[in-house]
N, C-alpha and C positions, 0 to 999 in steps of 0.2 A: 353628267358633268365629270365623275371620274373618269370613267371612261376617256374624255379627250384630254384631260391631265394626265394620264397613261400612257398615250399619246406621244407625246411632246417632250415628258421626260428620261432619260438616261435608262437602258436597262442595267439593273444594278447585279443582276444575276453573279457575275465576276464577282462580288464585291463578297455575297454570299456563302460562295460554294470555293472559295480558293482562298485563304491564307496565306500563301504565297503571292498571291498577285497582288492583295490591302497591302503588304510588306512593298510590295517593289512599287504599288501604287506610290504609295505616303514618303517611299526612299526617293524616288525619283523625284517628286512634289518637292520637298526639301533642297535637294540638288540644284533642280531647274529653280525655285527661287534664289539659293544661293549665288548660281551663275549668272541669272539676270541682275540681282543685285550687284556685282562686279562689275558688268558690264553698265554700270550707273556711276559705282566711286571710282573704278581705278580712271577713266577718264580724267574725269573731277579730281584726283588727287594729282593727277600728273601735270596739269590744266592748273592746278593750286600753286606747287611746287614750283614749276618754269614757267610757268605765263605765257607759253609757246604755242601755239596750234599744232603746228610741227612736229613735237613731240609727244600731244594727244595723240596724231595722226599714225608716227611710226609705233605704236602700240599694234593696232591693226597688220601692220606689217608683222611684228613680231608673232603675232596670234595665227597668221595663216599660215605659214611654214610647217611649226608642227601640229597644226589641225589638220594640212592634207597629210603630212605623213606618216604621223600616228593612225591618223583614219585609215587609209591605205592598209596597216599593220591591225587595226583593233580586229576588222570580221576572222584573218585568219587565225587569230588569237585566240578568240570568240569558238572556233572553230576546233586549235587542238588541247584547251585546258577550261576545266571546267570554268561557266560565264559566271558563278555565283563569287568562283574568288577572284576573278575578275572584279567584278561589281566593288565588292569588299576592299578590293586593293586599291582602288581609286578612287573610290570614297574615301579611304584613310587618306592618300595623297592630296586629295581636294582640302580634307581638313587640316591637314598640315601645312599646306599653300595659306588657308584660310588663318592661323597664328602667325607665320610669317609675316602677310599684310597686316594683322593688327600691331604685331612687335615693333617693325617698322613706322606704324601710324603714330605705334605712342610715344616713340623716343623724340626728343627736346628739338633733334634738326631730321626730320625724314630722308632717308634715301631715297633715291629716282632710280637705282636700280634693281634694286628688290620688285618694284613694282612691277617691268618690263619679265624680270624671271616669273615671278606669280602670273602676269597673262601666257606666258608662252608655256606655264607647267599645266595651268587651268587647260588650254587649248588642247593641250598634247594627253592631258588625261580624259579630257572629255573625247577628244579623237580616238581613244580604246577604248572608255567604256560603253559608247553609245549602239554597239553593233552584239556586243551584249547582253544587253538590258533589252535592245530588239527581237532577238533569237530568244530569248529566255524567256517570252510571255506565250509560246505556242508549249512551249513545255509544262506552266503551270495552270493553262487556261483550259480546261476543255474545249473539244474543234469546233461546239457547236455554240462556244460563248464568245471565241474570236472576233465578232465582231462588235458584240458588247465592250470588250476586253479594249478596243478598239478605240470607241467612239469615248470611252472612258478618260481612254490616257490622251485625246484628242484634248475633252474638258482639262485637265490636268495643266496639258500647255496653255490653253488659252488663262486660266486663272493664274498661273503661274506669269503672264505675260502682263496679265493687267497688276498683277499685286504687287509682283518683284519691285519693276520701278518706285512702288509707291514706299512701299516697305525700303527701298535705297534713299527715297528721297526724307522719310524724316529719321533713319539715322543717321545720314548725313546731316541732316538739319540740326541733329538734336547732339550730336558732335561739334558742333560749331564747323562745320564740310562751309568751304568756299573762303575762310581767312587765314592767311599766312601766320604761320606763328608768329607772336608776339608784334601782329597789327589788329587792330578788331574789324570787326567784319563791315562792310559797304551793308547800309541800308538804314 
């Protein structure tokens, strides 16, 4: 019976033998929920805000610009300065985007454009840091845990995928997320 439970689960080897990789595992985990979660309110707030489709929609807009070309710049980045201050530097960035949208949430009349800057900075940090954080897992992983290392940070996304939204949806919910100030909320 162990045996096919052995199987079936995750080799944890990475998890074990590298410190570095727990680190960038659990940094990244963090991250990628926080992104998804964005990817849940800033809609929703902008959709709260104008009642527009329109202006849910040019979000999107704003977000690929500098996702392709930051991305285009993250691997040579990646490439000639060390990827852990990379990592470090936009993650502080991410967290600083991440006050702005709160500071923004809390004030009496919300701005609509804070929230276009916060997707287009999210976008444009994540487009540099992502080519980093890639390259940087053959250097902490031993060659022959790669694909543990692998299948690992595969798990990561997927739980991050199913939790993020969820985790969006009740601090939205628990924000009172979907009523205009000073109307109460439909339901």
């Amino acid at each position: 019976m162990t045996a096919k439970l052995a199987a079936v689960l995750p080799d944890l080897a990475p998890w074990r033998s590298s410190r570095g990789f727990r680190l960038l595992w659990v940094q990244g985990l963090v991250t990628y929920l926080g992104s998804v979660m964005a990817l849940i309110a800033l809609p929703l707030q902008i959709k709260d805000l104008t009642g527009s489709p329109l202006a849910v929609g040019a979000m999107g807009a704003v977000e690929l610009v500098p996702l392709v070309v930051f991305g285009l710049y993250g691997g040579a980045l990646a490439d000639a300065v060390d990827r852990r201050k990379v990592i470090v530097l936009t993650e502080a960035g991410l967290g600083l985007l991440a006050v702005i949208l709160l500071l923004n949430t809390l004030l009496p009349n919300p701005m609509l454009w804070p929230l276009y800057v916060v997707a287009a900075g999210v976008a444009a940090l994540a487009g540099l840091q992502r080519p980093a954080m890639d390259s940087l897992l053959a250097r902490i992983v031993p060659h022959d845990q790669l694909a543990a290392a692998a299948a690992l940070n595969a798990l990561r996304w997927q739980a991050g995928a199913i939790a993020g939204p969820a985790l969006a949806g009740l601090v939205v919910g628990g924000g009172g997320g979907g009523a205009r100030r000073g109307q109460p909320a439909a339901g």
